[in-house]
N, C-alpha and C positions, 0 to 999 in steps of 0.2 A: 896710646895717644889720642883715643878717639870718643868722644861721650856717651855714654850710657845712659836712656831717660828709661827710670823705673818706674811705676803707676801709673803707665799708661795704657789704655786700652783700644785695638784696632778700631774703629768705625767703619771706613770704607777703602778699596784701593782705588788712586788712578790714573786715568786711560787718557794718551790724547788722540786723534781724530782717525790716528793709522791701525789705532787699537795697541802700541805699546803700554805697557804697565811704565808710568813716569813717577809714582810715588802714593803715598797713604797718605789719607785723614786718621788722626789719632783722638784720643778724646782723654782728657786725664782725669782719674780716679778721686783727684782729691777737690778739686772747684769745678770740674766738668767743661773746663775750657777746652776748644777742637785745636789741634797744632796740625800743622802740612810740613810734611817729610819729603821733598824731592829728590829724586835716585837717579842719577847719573848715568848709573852702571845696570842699576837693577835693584828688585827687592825680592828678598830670602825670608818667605812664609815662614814661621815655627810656631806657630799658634798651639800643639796638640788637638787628638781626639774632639767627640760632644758626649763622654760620659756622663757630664755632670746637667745635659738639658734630655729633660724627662720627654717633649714632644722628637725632636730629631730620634733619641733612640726606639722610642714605640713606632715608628715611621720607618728608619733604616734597617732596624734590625730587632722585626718582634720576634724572632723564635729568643735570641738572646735575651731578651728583656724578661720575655715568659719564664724562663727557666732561671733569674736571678734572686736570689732575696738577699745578700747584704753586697757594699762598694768600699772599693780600697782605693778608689780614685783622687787627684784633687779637682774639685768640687766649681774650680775655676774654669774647668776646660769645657766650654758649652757650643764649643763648635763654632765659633764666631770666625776665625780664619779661612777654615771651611764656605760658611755661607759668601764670605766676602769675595772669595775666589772665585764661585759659582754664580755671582752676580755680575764679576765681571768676564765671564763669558767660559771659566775653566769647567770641566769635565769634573762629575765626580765620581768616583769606582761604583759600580751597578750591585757589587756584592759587598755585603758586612763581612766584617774581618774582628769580630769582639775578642780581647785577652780577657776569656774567664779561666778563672780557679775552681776549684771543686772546694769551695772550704766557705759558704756563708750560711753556717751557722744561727738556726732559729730555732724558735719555741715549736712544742708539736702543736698541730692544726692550722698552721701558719702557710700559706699557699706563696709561690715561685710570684714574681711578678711586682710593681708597683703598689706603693697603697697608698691612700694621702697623707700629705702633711705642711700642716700650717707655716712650718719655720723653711721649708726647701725650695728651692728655686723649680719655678715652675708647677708647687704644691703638690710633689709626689716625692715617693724617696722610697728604695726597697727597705722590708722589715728588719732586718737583721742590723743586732746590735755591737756585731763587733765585727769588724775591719776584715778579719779574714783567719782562722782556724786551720792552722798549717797540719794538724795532724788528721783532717778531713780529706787530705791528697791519697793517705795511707791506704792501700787496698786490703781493708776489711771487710769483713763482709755487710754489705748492704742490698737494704729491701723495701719495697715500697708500702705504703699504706696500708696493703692487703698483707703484710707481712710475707709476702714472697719475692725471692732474689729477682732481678729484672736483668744484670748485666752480668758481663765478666769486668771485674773490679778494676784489674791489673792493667788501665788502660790510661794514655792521655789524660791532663785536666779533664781537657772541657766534653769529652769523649764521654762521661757519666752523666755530666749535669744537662746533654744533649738528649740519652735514651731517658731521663726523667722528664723530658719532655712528654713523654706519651706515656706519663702514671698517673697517676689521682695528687691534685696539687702541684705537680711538676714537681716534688721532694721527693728525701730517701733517708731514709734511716742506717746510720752504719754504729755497727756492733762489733764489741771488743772485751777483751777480760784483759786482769791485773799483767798480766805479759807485754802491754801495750810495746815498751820499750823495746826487749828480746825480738819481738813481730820486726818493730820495725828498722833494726839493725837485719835481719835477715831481707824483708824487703827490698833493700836497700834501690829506695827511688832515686831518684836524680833531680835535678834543676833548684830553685828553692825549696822543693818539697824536704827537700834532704835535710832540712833543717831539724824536721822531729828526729830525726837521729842523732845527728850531728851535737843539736843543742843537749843531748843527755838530759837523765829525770826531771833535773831542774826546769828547762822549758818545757820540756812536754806538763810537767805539774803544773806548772806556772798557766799555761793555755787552758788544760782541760778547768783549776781553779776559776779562770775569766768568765769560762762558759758555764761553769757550775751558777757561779752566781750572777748571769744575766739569764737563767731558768730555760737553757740549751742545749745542758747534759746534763746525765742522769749517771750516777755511780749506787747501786745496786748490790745487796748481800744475794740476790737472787735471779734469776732467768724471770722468774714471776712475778715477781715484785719489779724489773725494770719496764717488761711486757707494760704493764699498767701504767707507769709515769711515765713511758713513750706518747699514752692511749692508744695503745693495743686493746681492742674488746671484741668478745664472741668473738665469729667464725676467724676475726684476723688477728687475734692476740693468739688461736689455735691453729693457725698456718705460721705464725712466725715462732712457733716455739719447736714444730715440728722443721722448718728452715733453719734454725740453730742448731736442731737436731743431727739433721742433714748434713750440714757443712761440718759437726764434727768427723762425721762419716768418711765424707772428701777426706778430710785432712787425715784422717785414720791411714787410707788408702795411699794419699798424697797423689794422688788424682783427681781432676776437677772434671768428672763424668757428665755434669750440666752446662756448662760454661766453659769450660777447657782453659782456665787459668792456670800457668806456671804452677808446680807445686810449692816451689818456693815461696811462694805470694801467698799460701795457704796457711792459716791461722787456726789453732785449737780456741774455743769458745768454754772453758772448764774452770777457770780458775777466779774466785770471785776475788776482790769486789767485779761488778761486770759495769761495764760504762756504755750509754747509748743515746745518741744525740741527729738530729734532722737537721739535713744538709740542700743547701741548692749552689748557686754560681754567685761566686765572688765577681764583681765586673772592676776590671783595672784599668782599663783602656779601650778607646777602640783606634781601630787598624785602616778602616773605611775612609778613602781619602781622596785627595785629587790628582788624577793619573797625572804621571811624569814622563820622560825619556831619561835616556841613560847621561844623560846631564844634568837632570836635577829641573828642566825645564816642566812648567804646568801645559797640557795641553787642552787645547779645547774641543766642542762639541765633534767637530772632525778629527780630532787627533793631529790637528799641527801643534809646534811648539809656539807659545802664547811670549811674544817678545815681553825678556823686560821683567819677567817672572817667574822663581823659581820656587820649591815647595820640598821642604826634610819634615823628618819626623814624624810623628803621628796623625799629622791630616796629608802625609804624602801618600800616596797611592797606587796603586801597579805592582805592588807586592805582595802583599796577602787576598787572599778569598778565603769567606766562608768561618774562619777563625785563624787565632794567631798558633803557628805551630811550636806547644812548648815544651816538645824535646827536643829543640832546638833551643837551648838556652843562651840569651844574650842576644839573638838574631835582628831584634827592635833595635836596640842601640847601637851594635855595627851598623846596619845598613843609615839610621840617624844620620851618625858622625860621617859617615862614608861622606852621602851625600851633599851633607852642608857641607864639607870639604871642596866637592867638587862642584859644585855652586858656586861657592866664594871665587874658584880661577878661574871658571868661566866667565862669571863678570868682569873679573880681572883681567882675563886675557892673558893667563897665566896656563891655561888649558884648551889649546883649541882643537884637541881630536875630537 
């Protein structure tokens, strides 16, 4: 029974002279007229994240940015709830909390990080041409630049695309033969990564196809021949042929004598065609937000509760540091829904513990 105004966009909250939150200025999308929303009860922030404004995230959170080259984000979320909140006087989390993926897929020579672009907001945009390359989760083996292993594979997303942080480019190359599927039914990852499994030959062809022809993977009669359309040369096309070497070795063994990866997690490198493609972080979100209490209330620079304002979702705060943790699948959206829940009867007076 209640109106819905769609196309609109936050401008400012506000305040009257006790510092309650009494309502927003809105601005609409289609003639730029301002509208005043006065709240009774209160107002319930859900703006999302600032993945999509290029200065908030080189500012909140460069390690993440440095280590990203493609986004699955929408493109809308620029942090504007956020800023509005923190202008009127709320707290905002001190640590980045980015949901990266290990799956953005780029050309070789292509470096982790920003680059420009005419058509994006803000005039940057990472490189990477496609959304997100679900079988880059897979723990294959990968290697840096110099063609030598850098991590144990079998770990977290964003767990890879963090120790690439401190390689040549912030990227990584991961390496795989015709078995891809066989690998990763044994594998057997969890959260959406499960997908490369789950979706059988068909997506998995269907993905690595995507990547083939946006010039991101390489599918190879040979170890030597991929070496080269990776740009493997000299000293590091001869360290990464001796590291494919190698991990046949491990996997001989089913021991992971360098890195101490599961065996199971362990893949033969023998069976051509052989496929090889450079990876950094997918950015989907950020986490980074305006501290709460366990009522959903925003607090501010002191950490009282901020009458009159309450904050869910991706610009909500006091949950994550440092990144989002995604073996914990679904964890964003529970605690969302949780809290606009308990938001709504707070206002309401439906909940007064």
């Amino acid at each position: 029974g209640y109106d819905v105004d769609f196309k609109t966009s936050l401008a400012k909250l506000e305040k009257n002279s006790e510092g309650r939150i009494t309502g927003i200025i809105a601005q609409s999308t289609e003639d730029d007229h301002f509208i005043r929303y006065n709240a009774n009860k209160g107002v319930l922030l859900a703006c999302g994240g600032f993945p999509g404004n290029p200065y908030m995230m080189e500012q909140l959170d460069p390690l993440g940015t440095s280590v990203t080259t493609a986004c699955s984000y929408s493109p809308a979320d620029k942090g504007y709830g956020i800023r509005a909140a923190v202008w009127a006087g709320a707290n905002l989390d001190k640590e980045a909390a980015p949901m990266l993926f290990d799956r953005g897929v780029v050309a070789p020579g292509v470096d982790g990080g920003y680059v420009d672009s005419d058509t994006a907001f803000g005039g940057k945009a990472f490189p990477g041409k496609i959304r997100q390359y679900n079988p880059g989760t897979q723990p294959f083996l990968k290697v840096n630049r110099n063609g030598e292993r850098f991590a144990n594979e079998s770990c977290p997303y964003n767990d890879i695309v963090y120790a690439a942080a401190h390689q040549p480019g912030r990227v990584y190359a991961q390496i795989c033969d015709a078995n891809i599927l066989e690998d990763a039914k044994r594998f057997h990852t969890i959260g959406c990564s499960a997908q490369t499994r789950n979706g059988g030959e068909k997506y998995i062809q269907g993905k690595m196809d995507e990547a083939i022809e946006a010039g991101a993977l390489f599918k190879c009669d040979t170890l030597d021949e991929l070496a080269d359309k990776m740009g493997f040369t000299g000293a590091a096309k001869d360290t990464f042929l001796a590291t494919v070497e190698r991990y046949n070795e491990l996997y001989d063994k089913q021991n992971d004598e360098d890195f101490g990866k599961p065996a199971y997690r362990l893949s033969a490198i023998r069976t051509a065609p052989f496929y090889g493609c450079w990876l950094g972080a997918s950015l989907l979100t950020t986490e980074q937000g305006i501290a709460i209490n366990e009522k959903g209330q925003a607090l501010d620079n002191n950490n009282q509760p901020m009458e009159g304002l309450y904050i869910t979702g991706d610009m909500s705060g006091s949950f994550f540091a440092n990144n989002y943790p995604c073996l914990m699948a679904g964890v964003a959206m529970g605690r969302t829904l949780t809290f606009a829940m308990k938001a709504v009867k707070q206002m309401s007076g439906l909940d007064n513990a």
